[in-house]
C-alpha positions as a LaTeX table, in Angstrom:
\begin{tabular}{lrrr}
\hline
Residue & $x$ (\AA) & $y$ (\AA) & $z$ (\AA) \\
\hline
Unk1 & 8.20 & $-14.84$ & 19.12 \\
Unk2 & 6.38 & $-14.39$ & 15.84 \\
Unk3 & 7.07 & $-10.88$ & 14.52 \\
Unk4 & 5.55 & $-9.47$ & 10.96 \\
Unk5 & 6.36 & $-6.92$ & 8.23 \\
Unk6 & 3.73 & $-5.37$ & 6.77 \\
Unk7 & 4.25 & $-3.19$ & 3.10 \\
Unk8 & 2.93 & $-0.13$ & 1.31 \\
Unk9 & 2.53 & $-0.98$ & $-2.18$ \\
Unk10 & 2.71 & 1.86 & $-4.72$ \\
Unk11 & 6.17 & 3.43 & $-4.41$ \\
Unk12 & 7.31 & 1.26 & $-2.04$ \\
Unk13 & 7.72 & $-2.38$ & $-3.75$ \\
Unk14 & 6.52 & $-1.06$ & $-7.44$ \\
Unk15 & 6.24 & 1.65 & $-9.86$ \\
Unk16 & 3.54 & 0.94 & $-12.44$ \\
Unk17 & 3.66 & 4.15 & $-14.36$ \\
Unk18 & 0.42 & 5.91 & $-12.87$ \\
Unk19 & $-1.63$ & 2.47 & $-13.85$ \\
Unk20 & $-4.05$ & 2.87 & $-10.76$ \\
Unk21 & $-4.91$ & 6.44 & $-11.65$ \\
Unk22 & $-5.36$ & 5.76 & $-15.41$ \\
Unk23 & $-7.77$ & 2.74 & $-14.59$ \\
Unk24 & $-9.55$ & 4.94 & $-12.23$ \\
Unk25 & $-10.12$ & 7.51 & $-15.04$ \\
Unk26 & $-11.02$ & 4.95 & $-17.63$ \\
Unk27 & $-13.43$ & 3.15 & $-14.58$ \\
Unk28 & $-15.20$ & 6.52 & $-14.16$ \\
Unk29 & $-15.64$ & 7.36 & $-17.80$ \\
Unk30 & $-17.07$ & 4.46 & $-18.75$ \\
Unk31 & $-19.35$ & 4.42 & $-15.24$ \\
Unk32 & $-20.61$ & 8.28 & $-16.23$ \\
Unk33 & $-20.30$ & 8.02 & $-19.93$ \\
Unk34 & $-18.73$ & 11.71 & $-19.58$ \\
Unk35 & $-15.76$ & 12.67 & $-21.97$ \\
Unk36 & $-12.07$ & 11.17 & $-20.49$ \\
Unk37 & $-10.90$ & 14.34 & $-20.12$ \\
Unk38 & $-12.95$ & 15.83 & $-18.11$ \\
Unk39 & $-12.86$ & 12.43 & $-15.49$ \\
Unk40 & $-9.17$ & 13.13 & $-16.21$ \\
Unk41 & $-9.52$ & 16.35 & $-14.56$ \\
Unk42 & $-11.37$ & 15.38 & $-11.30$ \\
Unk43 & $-8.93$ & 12.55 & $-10.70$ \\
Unk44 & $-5.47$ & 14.12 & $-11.29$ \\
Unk45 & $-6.52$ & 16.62 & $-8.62$ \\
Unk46 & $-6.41$ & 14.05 & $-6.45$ \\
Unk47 & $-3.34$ & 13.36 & $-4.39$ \\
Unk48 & $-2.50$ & 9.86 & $-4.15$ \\
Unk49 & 0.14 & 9.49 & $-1.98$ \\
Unk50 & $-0.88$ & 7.62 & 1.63 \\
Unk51 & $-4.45$ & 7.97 & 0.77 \\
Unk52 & $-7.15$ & 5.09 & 0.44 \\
Unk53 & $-8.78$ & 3.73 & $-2.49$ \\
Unk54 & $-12.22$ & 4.18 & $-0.63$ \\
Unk55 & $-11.31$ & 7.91 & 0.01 \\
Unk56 & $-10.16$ & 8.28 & $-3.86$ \\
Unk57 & $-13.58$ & 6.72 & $-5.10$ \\
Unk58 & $-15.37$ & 9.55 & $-2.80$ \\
Unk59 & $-13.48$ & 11.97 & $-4.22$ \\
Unk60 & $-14.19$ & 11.21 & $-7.45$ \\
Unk61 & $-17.84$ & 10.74 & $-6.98$ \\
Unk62 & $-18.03$ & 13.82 & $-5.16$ \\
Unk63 & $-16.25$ & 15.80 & $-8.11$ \\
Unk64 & $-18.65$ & 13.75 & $-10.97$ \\
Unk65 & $-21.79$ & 14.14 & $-8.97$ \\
Unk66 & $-22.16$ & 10.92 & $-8.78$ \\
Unk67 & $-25.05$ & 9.46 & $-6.56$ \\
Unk68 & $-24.29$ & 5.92 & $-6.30$ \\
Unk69 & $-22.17$ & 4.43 & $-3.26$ \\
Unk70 & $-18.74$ & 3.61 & $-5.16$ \\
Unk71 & $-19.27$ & $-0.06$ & $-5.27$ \\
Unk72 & $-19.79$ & 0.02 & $-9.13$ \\
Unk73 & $-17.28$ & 2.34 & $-10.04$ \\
Unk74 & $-15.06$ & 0.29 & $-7.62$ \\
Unk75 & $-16.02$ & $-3.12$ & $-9.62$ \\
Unk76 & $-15.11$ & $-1.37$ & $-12.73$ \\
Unk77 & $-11.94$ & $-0.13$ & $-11.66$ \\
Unk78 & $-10.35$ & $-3.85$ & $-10.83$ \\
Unk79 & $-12.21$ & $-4.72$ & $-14.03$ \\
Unk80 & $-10.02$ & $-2.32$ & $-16.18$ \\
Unk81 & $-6.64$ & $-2.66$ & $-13.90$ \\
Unk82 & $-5.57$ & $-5.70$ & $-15.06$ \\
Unk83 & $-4.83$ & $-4.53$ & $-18.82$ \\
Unk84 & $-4.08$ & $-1.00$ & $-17.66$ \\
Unk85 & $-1.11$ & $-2.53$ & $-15.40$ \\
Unk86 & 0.20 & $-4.69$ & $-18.86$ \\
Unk87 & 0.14 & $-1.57$ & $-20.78$ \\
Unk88 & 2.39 & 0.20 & $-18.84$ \\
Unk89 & 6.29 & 0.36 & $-17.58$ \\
Unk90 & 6.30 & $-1.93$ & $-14.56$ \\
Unk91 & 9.55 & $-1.43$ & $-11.94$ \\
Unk92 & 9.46 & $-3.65$ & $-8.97$ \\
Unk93 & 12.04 & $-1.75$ & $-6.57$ \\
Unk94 & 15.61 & $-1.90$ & $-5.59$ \\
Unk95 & 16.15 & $-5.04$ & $-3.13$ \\
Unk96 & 12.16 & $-5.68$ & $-2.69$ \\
Unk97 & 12.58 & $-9.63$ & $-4.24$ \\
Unk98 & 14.93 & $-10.10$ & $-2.40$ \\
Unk99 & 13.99 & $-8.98$ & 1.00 \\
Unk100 & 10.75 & $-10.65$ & 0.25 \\
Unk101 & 12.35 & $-13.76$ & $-0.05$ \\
Unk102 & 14.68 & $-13.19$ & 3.23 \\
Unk103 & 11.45 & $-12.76$ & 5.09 \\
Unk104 & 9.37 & $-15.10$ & 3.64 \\
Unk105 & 12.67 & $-17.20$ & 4.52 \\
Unk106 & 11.67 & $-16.49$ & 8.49 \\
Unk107 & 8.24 & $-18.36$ & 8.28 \\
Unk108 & 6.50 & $-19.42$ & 9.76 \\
Unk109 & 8.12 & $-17.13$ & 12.66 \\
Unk110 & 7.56 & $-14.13$ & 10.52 \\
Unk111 & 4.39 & $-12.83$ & 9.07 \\
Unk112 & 4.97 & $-10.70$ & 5.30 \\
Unk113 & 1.92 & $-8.95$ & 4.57 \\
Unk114 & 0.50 & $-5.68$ & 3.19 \\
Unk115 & $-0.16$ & $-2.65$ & 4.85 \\
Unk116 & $-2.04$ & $-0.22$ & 1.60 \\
Unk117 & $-4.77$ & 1.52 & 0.75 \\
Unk118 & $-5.35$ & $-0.58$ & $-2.22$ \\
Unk119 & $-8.05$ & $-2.52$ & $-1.88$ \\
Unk120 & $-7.45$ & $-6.07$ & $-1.59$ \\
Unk121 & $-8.34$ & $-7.30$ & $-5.24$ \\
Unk122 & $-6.27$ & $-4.06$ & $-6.30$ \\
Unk123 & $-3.29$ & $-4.92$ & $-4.57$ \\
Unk124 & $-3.08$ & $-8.62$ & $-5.52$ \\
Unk125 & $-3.56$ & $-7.38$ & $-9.33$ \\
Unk126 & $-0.86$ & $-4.95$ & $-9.24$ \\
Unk127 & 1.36 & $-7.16$ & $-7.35$ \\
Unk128 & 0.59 & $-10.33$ & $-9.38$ \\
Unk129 & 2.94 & $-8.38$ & $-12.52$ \\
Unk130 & 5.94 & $-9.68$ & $-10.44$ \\
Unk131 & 5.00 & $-12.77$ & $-8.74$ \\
Unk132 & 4.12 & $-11.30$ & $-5.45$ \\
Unk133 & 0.62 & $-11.36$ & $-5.32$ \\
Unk134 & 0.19 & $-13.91$ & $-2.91$ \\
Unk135 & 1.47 & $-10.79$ & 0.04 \\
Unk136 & $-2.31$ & $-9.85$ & $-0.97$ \\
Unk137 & $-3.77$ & $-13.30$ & 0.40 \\
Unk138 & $-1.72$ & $-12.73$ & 4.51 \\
Unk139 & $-3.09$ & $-10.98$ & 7.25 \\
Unk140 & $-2.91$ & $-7.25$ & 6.71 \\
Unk141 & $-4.92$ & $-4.01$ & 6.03 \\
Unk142 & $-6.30$ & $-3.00$ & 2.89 \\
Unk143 & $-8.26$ & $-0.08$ & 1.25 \\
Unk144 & $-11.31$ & $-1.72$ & 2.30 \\
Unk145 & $-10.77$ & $-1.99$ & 5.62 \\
Unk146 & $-11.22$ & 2.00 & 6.31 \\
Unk147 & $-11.15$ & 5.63 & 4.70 \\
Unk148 & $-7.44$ & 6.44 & 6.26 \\
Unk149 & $-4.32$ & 5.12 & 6.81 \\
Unk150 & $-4.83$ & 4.80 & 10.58 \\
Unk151 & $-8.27$ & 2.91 & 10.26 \\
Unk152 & $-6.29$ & 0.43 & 8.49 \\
Unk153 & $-3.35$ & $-0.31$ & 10.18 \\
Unk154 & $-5.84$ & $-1.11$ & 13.51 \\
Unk155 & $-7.61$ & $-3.54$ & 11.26 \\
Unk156 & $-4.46$ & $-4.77$ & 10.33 \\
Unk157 & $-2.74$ & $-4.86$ & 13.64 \\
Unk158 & $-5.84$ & $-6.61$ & 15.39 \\
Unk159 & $-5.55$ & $-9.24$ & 12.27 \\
Unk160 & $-1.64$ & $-9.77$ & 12.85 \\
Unk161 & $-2.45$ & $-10.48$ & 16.74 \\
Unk162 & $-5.12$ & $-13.29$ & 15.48 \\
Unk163 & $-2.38$ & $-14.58$ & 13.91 \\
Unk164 & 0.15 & $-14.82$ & 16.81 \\
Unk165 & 1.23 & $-12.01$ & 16.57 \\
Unk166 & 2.37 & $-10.09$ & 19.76 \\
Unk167 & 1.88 & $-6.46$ & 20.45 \\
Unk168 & 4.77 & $-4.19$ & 19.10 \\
Unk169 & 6.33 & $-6.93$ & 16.90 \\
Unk170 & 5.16 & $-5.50$ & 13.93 \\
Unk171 & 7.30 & $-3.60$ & 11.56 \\
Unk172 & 5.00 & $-1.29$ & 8.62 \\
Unk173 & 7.51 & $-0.54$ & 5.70 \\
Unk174 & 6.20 & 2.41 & 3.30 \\
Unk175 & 7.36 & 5.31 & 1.05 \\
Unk176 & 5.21 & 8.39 & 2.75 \\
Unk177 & 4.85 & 10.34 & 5.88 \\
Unk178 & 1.12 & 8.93 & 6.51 \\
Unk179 & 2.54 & 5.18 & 6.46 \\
Unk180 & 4.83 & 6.25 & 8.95 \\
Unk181 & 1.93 & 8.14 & 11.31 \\
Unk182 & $-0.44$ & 5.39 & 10.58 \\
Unk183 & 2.32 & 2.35 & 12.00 \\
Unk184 & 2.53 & 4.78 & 15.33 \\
Unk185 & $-1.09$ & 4.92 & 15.72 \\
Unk186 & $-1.32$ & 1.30 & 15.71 \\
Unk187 & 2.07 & 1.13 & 18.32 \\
Unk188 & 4.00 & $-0.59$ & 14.92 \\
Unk189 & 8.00 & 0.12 & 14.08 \\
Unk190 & 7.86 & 2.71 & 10.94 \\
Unk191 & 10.27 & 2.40 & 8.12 \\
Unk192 & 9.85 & 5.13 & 5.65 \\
Unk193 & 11.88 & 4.30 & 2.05 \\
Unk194 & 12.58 & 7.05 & $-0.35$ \\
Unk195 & 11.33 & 5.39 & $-3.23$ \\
Unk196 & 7.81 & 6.92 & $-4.05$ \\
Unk197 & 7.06 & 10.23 & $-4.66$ \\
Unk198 & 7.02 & 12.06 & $-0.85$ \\
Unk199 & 10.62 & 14.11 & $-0.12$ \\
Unk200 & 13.16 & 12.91 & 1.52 \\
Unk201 & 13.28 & 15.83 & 4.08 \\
Unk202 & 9.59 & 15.09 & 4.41 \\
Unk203 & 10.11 & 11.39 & 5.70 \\
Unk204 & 12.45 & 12.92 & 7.98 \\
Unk205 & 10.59 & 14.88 & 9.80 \\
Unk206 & 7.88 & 12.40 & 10.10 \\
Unk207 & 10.47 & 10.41 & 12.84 \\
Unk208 & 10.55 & 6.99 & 11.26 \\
Unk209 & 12.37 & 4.18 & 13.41 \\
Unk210 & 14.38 & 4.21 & 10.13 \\
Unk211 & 14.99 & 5.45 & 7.10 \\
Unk212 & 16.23 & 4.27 & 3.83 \\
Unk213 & 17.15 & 5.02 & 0.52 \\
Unk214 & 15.61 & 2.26 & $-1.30$ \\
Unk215 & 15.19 & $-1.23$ & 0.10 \\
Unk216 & 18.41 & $-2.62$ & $-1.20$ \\
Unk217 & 20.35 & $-3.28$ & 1.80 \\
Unk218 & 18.12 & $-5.22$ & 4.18 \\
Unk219 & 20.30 & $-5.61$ & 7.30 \\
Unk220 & 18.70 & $-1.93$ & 8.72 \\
Unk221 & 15.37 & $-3.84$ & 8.87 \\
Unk222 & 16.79 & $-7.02$ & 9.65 \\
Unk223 & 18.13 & $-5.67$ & 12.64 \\
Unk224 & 15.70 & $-3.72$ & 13.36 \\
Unk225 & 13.13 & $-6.77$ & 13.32 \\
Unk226 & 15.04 & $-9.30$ & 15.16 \\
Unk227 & 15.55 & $-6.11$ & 18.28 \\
Unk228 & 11.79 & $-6.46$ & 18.36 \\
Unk229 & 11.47 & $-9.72$ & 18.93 \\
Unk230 & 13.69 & $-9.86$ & 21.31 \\
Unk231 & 12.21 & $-7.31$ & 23.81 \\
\hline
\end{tabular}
């Protein structure tokens, strides 16, 4: 049976010191020729965690006054990310190269994809910084592919069955409480990881399937995979 994992991005395989926010706010200053600050000010309001790149463009539109649909503002956001990412502290997380490379390991039995709200481009520019931006190029769900979470991970569940992929062999690995809600909406295993930003207690209480401390010891998953494809 052909099973997947599908993973969150920001906070979940990397840290990359706040690089999508800061090329959002240099995106939207050069877009509205307005002072950085004040962009500064519209997008730090803006929580981050579990939400959508197409949501976080509306919101900063919305707080700019800004007429046009996103798609320009979008365009120069992944035209200033890829400097913005070398300019600042990169971490990829505890145990993520190496459970990539367990999983990749299970091909072709195994899909390893993405599950984010970057958008495509976004993701595979963040995640090229460590080698891992072909995840970007496998079926999954991306920032594009709706305004929430749950939009998303249908897209990305429909995608995963095109690919062989059998209904509740899918496993959606992320750091907050909306990755978690999103993977049940779309009848996915969660696994929540404390590595982001979101409280523990938090993840907790959103019921994962499991949850870890970081990604460092694999056999949780593992295991947790391999009872899914065995149903």
């Amino acid at each position: 049976m052909t099973s997947a994992v599908l993973f969150d991005v920001d906070g979940t395989l990397v840290r990359l010191g706040g690089a999508g926010r800061a090329a959002l706010v240099r995106a939207a200053a050069d877009e509205t020729r307005l002072p950085e600050e004040r962009v500064r000010e519209v997008v730090e309001a803006i929580d981050f965690r579990g939400t959508t790149d197409t949501l976080i463009v509306e919101k900063i539109r919305a707080g700019l006054q800004l007429e046009d649909d996103g798609a320009r503002l979008m365009r120069r956001y992944l035209e200033r990310l890829p400097a913005t990412v070398a300019d600042r502290e990169r971490t990829i997380l505890p145990g993520v190269r190496d459970l990539i490379d367990t999983l990749e390991g299970r091909q072709p039995r195994t899909v390893v994809g993405l599950l984010t709200g970057n958008v495509r481009d976004g993701a595979r520019i963040k995640l090229s910084a460590f080698g891992l931006g072909h995840l970007a190029d496998r079926p999954g769900g991306f920032g594009e592919d709706g305004r929430s979470r749950a939009e998303i991970a249908g897209v990305a569940l429909s995608r995963l069955r095109s690919a062989g992929v059998s209904e509740g062999r899918a496993v959606v690995v992320g750091d907050t409480e909306h990755d978690v809600t999103a993977a049940r909406s779309a009848g996915a295993a969660a696994v929540a990881v404390a590595t982001g930003w979101t409280p523990r207690e938090t993840l907790e209480a959103s019921r994962p399937d499991l949850l870890l401390a970081d990604l460092s010891d694999p056999s949780g998953l593992l295991g947790l995979l391999d009872r899914l494809t065995t149903k």
